[in-house]
Phi, psi and omega in degrees: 000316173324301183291330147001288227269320194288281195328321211261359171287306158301337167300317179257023158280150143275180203237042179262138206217115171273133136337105184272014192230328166241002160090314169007145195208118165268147151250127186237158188302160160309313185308287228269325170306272168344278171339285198324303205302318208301350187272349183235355158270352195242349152277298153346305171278319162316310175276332174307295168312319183311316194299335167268309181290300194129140173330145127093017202274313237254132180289026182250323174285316145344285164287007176278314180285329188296302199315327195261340171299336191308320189255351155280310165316317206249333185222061201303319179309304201299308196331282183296332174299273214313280199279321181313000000 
């Protein structure tokens, strides 16, 4: 039911996504919005984890690169506004 619940959040949102260090601004499929957060949940954790493991230890930096190859392959334009 959760995920239900997710999708249909991303369904009535828009899907405009900023730069967080120069304010750019995309707009993206619902698909590509989801990508985007999961990439900065996974830096979220990942440094967390890292503070227990040690820098670069934590299986959370590994899908944050699958996530951005994902969007250099698939959205190169969001890719260099957002993420580069």
């Amino acid at each position: 039911m959760k995920a239900s619940k997710d999708n249909n959040v991303y369904k009535l949102r828009p899907h405009i996504r900023r730069n967080r260090f120069n304010g750019e601004s995309v707009n993206l499929t619902a698909e590509e919005a989801k990508k985007h957060d999961r990439i900065f949940y996974c830096e979220l954790l990942a440094t967390i984890e890292d503070k227990k493991l040690g820098t670069g230890a934590s299986k959370h930096w590994q899908e944050m690169r699958n996530l951005l190859s994902w969007f250099m392959k698939h959205n190169a334009k969001a890719y260099m506004v957002l993420l580069d």
